[in-house]
C-alpha positions in Angstrom: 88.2 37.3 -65.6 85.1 39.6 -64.7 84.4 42.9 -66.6 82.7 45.6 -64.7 79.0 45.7 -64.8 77.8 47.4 -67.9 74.5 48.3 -69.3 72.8 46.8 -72.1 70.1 48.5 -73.9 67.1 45.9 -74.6 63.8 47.5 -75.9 64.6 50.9 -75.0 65.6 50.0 -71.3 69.1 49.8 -69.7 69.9 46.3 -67.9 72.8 45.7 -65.5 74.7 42.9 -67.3 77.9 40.7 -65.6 80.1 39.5 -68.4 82.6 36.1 -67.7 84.2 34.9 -70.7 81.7 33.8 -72.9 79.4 33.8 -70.4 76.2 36.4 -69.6 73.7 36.5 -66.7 70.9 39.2 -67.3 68.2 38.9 -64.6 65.1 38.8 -66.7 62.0 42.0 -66.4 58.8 42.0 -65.3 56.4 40.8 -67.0 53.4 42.8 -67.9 50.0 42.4 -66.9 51.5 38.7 -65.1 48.1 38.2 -63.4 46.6 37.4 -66.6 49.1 34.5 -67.1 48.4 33.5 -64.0 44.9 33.2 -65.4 46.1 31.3 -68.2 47.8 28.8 -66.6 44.9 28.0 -64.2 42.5 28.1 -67.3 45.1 25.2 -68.9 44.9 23.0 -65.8 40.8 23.2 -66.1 41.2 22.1 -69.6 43.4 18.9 -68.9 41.4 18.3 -65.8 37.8 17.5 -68.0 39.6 16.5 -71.1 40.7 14.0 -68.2 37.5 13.2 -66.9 35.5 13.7 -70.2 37.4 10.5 -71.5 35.7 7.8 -69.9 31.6 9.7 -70.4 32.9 9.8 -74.3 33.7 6.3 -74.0 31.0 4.8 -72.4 28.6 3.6 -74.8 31.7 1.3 -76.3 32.8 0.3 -72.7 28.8 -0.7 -71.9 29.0 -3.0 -74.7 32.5 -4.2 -74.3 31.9 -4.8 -70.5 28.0 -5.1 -70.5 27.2 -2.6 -68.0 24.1 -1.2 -67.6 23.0 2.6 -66.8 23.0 1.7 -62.6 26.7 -0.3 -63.2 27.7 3.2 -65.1 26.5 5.0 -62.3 27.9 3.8 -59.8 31.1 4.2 -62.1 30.7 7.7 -62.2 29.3 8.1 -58.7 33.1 6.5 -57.5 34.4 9.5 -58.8 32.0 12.2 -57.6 32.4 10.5 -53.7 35.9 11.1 -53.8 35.2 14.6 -55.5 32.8 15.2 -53.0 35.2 14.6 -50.0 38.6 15.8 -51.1 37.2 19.4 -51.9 36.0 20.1 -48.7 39.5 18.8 -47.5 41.6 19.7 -50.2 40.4 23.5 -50.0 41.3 23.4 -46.2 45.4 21.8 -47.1 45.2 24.2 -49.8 44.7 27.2 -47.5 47.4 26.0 -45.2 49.8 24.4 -47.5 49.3 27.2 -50.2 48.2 27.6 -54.0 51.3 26.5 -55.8 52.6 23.5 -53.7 48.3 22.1 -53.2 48.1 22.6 -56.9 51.6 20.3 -57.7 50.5 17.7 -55.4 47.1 17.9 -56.9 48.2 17.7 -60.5 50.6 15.1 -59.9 48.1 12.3 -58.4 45.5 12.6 -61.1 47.8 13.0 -64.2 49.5 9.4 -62.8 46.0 7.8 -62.1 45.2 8.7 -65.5 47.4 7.2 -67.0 47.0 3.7 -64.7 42.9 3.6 -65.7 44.9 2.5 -69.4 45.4 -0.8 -67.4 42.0 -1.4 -66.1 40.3 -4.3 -67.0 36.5 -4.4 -66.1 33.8 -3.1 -63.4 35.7 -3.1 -60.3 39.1 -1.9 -61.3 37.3 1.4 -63.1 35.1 2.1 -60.2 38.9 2.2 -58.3 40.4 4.3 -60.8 37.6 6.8 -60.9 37.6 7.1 -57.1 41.8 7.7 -56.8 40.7 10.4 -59.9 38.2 11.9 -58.1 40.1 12.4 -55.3 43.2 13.9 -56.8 40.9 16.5 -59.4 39.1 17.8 -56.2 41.8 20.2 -55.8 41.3 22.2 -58.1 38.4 24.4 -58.2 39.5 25.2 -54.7 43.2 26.2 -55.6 42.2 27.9 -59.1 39.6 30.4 -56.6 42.4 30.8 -54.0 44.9 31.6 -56.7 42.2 34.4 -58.0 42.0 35.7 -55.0 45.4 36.4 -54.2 46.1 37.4 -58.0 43.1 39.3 -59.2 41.1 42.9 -57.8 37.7 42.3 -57.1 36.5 44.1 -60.2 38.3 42.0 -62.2 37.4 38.3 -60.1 34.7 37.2 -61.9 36.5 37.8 -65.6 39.2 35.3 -63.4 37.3 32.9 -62.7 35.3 33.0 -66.1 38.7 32.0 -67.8 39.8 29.1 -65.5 35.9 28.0 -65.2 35.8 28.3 -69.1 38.6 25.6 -69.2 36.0 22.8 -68.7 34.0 23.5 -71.2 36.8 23.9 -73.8 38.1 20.4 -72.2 34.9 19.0 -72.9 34.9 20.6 -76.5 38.1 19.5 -77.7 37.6 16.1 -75.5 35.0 14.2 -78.1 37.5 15.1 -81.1 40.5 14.0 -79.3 39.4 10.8 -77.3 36.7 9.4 -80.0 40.1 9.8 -82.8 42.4 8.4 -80.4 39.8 5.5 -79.9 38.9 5.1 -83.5 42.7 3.9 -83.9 44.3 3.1 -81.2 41.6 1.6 -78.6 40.3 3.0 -75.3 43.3 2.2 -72.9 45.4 5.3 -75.0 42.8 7.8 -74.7 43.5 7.6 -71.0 47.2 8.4 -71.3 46.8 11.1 -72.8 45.6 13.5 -69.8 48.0 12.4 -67.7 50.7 13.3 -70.0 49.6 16.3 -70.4 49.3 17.4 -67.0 52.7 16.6 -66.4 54.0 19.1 -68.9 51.5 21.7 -67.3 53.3 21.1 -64.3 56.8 22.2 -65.6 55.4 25.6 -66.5 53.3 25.7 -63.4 56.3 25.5 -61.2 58.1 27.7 -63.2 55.7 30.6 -63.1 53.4 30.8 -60.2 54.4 32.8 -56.8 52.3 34.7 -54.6 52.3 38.4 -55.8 54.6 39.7 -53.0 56.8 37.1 -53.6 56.5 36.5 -57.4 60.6 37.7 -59.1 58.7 38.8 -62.9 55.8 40.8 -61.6 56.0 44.5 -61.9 56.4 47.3 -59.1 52.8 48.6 -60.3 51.0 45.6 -60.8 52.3 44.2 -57.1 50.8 47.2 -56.0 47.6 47.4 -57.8 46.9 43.7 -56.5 48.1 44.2 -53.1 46.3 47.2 -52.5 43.1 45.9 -53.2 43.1 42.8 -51.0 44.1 45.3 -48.0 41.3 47.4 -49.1 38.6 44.3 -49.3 40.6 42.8 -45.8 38.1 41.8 -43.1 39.2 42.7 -39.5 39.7 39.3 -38.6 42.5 37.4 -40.8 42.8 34.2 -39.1 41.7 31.3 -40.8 38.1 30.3 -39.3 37.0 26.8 -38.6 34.6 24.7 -40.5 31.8 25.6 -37.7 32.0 28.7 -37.4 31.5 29.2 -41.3 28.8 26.8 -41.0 26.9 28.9 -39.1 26.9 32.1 -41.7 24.0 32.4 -44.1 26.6 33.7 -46.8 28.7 30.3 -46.2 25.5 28.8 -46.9 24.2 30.7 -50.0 27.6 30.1 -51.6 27.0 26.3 -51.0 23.7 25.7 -53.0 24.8 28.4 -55.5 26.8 24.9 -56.5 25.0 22.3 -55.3 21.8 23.7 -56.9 23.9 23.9 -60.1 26.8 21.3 -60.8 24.7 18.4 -60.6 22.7 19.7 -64.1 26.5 20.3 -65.4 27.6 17.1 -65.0 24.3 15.4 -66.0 25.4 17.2 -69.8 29.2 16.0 -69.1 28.4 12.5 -68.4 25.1 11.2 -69.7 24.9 14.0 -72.6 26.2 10.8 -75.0 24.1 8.2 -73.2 20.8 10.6 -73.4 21.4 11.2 -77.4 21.6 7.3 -77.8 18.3 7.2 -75.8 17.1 9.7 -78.1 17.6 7.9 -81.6 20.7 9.8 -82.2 23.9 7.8 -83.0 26.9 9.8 -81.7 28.5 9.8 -85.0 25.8 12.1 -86.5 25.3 13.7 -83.0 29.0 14.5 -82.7 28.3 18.7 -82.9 25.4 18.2 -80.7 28.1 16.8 -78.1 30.0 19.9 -78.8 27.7 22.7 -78.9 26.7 22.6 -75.0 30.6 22.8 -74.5 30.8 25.9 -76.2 28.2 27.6 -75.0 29.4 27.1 -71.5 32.1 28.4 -72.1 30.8 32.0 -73.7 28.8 31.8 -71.1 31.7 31.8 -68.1 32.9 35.1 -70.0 29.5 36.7 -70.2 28.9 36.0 -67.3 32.1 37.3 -65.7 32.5 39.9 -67.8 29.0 41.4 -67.6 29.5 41.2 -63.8 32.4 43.3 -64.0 31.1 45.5 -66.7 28.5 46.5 -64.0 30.4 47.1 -61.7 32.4 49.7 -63.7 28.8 51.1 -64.0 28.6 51.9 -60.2 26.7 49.0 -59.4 27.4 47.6 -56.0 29.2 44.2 -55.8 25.9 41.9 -54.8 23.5 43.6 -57.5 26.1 42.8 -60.2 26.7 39.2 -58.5 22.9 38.5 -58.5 21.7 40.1 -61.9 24.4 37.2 -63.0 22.5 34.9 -60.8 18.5 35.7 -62.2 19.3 35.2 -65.9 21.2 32.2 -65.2 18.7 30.4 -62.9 16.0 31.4 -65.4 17.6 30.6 -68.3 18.2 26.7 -67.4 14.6 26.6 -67.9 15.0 25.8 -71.6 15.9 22.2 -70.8 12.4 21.4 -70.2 11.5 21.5 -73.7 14.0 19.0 -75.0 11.5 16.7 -73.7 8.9 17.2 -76.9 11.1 16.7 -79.5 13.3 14.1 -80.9 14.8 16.6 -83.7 18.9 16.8 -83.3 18.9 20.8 -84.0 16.2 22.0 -81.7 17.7 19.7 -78.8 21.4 20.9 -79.6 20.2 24.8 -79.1 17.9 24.3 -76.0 21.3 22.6 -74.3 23.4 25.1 -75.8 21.0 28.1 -74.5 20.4 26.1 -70.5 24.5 25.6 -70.7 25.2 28.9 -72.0 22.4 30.5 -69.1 24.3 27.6 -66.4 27.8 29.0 -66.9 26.6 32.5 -66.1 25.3 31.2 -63.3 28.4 29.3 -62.0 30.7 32.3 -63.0 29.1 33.8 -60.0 28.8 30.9 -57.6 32.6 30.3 -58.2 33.2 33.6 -57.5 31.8 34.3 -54.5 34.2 32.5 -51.9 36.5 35.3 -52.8 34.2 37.9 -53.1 33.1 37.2 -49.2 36.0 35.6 -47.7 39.2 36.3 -46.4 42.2 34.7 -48.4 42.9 32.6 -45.4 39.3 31.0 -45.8 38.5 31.0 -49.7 39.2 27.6 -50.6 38.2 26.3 -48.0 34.3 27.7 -48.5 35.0 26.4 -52.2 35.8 22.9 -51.0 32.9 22.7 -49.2 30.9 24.2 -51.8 32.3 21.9 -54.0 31.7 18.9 -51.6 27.9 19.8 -51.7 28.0 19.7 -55.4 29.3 16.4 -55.3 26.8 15.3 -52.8 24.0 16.4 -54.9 25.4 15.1 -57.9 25.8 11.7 -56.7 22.3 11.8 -55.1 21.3 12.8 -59.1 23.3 10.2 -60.3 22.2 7.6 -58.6 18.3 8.6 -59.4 19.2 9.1 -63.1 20.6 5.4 -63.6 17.4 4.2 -61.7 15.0 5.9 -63.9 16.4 5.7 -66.9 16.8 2.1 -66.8 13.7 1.5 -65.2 11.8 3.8 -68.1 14.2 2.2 -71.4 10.8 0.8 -72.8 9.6 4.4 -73.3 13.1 5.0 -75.5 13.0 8.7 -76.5 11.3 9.8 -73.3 13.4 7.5 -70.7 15.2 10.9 -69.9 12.1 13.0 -69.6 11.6 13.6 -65.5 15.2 13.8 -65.4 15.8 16.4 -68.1 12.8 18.4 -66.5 14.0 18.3 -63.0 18.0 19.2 -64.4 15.7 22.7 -65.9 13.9 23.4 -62.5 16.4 23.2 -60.0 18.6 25.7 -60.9 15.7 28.0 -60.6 15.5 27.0 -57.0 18.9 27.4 -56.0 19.0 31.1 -57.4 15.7 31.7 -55.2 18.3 30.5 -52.5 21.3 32.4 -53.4 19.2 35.7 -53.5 17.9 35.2 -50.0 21.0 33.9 -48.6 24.0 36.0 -49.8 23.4 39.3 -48.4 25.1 41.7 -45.9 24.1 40.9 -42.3 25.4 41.1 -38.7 28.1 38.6 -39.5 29.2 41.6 -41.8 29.2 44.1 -39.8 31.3 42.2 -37.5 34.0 41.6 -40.1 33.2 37.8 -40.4 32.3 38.2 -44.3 33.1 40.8 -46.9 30.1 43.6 -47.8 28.9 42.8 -50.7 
C-alpha cells in the first residue's frame, strides 16, 4: 500500500519522500561545490597511475642484480613503456574527445590496473620490456582525460588550481611509492608490489563510475554550480566548435608552444622518477640511507603543482590577463630547473636532496602551466587531443633522453660519482629553452582572431 507523498525535513530542507511498507526512496541532493570532487577523483587516479609506474624504477637496482641487466638493458625497459606512452596519448586524447571523459577514462583504467597485476608473472628481459609497453599504452590516457575532464568541470580562473591537484597526484604517487613498494618488497618479494596498483585502480573505478557525469548531465550537482560552470565555457567558446583535425592544429604556433611546454619538460621529470635511485647508487648513496632523498623531489613537486596553479590564479584575481599569469608561471619555472646543475660538485646527500627538491619544486610550476594550457586555448571538442599530442612529444623526447642516459652512464661508470654529470647538466638547461619557446610561441595571433584558439 502507498502513502501519499510527504515531506521530510533533513538539515533544514523539505524532501519529497514515497513510503511502501518498510520501504523509502528519497532522491539524494546536490552536492556542493561537486567540481572539486571531480578534482579529487582525477587527483586519485594520478596517484595510482605513478604508484603504478614508480614500482618497477624503485625496484630496479634489485631486478639489475637479480636479472643482470645493465643501464642500456634498463633503458630500453623503460623506453618500452615511454613508446607506447608516446603513441597512445596522441591517440588516446583524440578517442577521448569522441568517446568522452568518463567512458575513455574506464577503458583506460581498466587495461593498466590488469597489466599491472600480469607484470607479477614476468620472468626476465623480454617479458618486462612487454609488460611495460601494454602499461604504457593503457596509462597514456590519462593526462589527456584528467585535462578534458578540467575543462568541462572547472572556470578558467580556477583551471590551473585543477590541474595542480590531479598533476600533484604523481608526485604524491611517487612519495608514498618508495614506502609502499620497498615494504612490500622487503617481505613479500617483487612480483606483489606489482599487484598492488592494479588493485587499486579497480576500486577507483567503482567510485569513478559512480560519480563522474558531464555537468549538464551530472543528477548531484547543483542549479548554481551547473550554471557557474556552464556559463563560463559559453563565455571562453570559440566560434568554431567542431572538432579540428590533427593538421590543421599542427599548423598553429599555440598548438606548437603547448607541445615543447612538455616535451622541453617531462623528459627531466621522468629522469628524477626513473633513474633518481640508479643516480644515488652512482653517487655513493645506498638507497636505504637515501630513502628521504627519494622522497623529497616528490614532495616538492607536488607543492609546486599548487603554487604553481594557485599563483596563476591568484593573478588572475589581480586583473592580470590570462597569458601574463600563464607565463610568469612559465619564467620561474624554466629558471628555476637551473639548480640541477650544481648537483654535479657535490657528493653530500643533503645539498643534492634540496637542489632536486628546489629544480622539482621550480619543474612542477612549470608543468602546472604546460598542462593547463590545452584548455586554456582550446575548444572542449579539441583539448585532449592537443594534450595527447603534447604528451606524445614528451614521450618522444623522453625516450630520445633515455636512450642517451643509459649510453652515457654506462659508458662513463669508471668516473662513479660523476657518470651522471652531462646528463644532470643538460636535465637543468633544457627546461630553460623550452620556456624561451613557450614565451615566443603561445601568444594571440591571427589564428585568434579567427576563433581557431582562445585569447589568452
Amino acid at each position: 500500500m502507498w502513502w501519499p507523498l510527504s515531506c521530510v525535513p533533513i538539515a533544514g530542507c523539505r524532501i519529497p519522500m514515497a513510503i511502501s511498507g518498510q520501504n523509502a526512496f528519497i532522491k539524494p541532493g546536490p552536492i556542493s561545490n561537486l567540481r572539486w570532487r571531480i578534482g579529487g577523483l582525477l587527483f586519485a587516479s594520478t596517484v595510482i597511475n605513478y604508484l603504478d609506474r614508480q614500482t618497477l624504477s624503485l625496484l630496479a637496482p634489485y631486478l639489475k642484480q637479480d636479472y643482470h641487466w645493465t643501464n642500456t638493458d634498463y633503458a630500453h625497459i623503460v623506453i618500452a613503456f615511454r613508446l607506447a606512452y608516446s603513441i597512445g596519448q596522441t591517440l588516446c586524447g583524440r578517442l577521448v574527445d569522441r568517446m568522452g571523459t568518463r567512458r575513455g577514462l574506464t577503458i583506460s583504467v581498466t587495461w593498466y590496473s590488469i597489466v599491472s597485476i600480469l607484470t607479477s608473472l614476468a620472468n626476465g628481459f623480454y617479458s618486462f620490456v612487454g609488460f611495460r609497453f601494454l602499461l604504457g599504452a593503457g596509462e597514456s590516457a590519462n593526462w589527456p582525460g584528467a585535462t578534458k575532464a578540467v575543462s568541462e568541470w572547472f572556470p578558467k580562473r580556477e583551471r590551473g588550481l585543477a590541474t595542480a591537484l590531479f598533476d600533484s597526484g604523481s608526485s604524491i604517487g611517487g612519495a608514498i611509492a618508495p614506502f609502499i613498494v620497498l615494504s612490500v618488497y622487503s617481505r613479500w618479494g617483487w612480483r606483489l608490489a606489482f599487484v598492488i596498483p592494479g588493485v587499486l585502480g579497480f576500486l577507483w573505478l567503482i567510485v569513478w563510475r559512480r560519480m563522474y557525469y558531464p555537468p549538464q548531465d551530472h543528477p548531484r550537482i547543483s542549479e548554481a554550480e551547473r550554471q557557474m560552470i556552464l556559463a563560463d565555457s559559453q563565455e571562453t567558446a570559440t566560434s568554431s566548435r567542431s572538432r579540428q583535425r590533427w593538421r590543421d592544429l599542427l599548423k598553429l604556433p599555440q598548438t606548437w608552444g603547448t607541445i615543447i611546454a612538455r616535451s622541453f619538460t617531462d623528459p627531466v621529470w621522468f629522469f628524477v622518477t626513473d633513474w633518481f635511485p640508479i643516480y644515488l647508487v652512482a653517487k655513493g648513496i645506498s638507497l636505504k640511507s637515501g630513502l628521504i632523498a627519494v622522497w623529497v623531489p616528490f614532495i616538492a613537486a607536488d607543492l609546486g603543482n599548487f603554487v604553481g596553479g594557485g599563483v596563476s590564479g591568484y593573478l588572475l584575481k589581480r586583473g592580470w590577463s590570462l597569458g601574463a599569469a600563464r607565463k610568469a608561471l612559465v619564467v620561474f619555472g624554466g629558471t628555476g630547473v637551473l639548480l640541477l646543475i650544481p648537483t654535479v660538485f657535490t657528493v653530500n646527500l643533503f645539498l643534492i636532496t634540496l637542489l632536486f627538491g628546489l629544480s622539482t619544486f621550480s619543474y612542477a610550476c612549470f608543468t602546472t602551466i604546460a598542462n593547463v594550457l590545452p584548455s586554456d586555448l582550446f575548444a572542449s571538442e579539441s583539448v585532449a587531443t592537443v594534450s595527447g599530442l603534447s604528451g606524445t612529444g614528451a614521450g618522444i623526447g623522453t625516450i630520445v633522453a633515455f636512450m642517451l642516459i643509459g649510453h652515457f652512464s654506462d659508458a662513463r661508470v669508471a668516473l662513479a660519482t660523476h657518470a651522471f654529470d652531462p646528463i644532470v647538466v643538460t636535465a637543468g638547461v633544457i627546461p630553460f629553452i623550452g620556456m624561451i619557446l613557450v614565451l615566443l610561441l603561445v601568444r594571440n595571433t591571427s589564428a585568434t582572431d579567427q576563433g581557431l584558439v582562445r585569447r589568452i
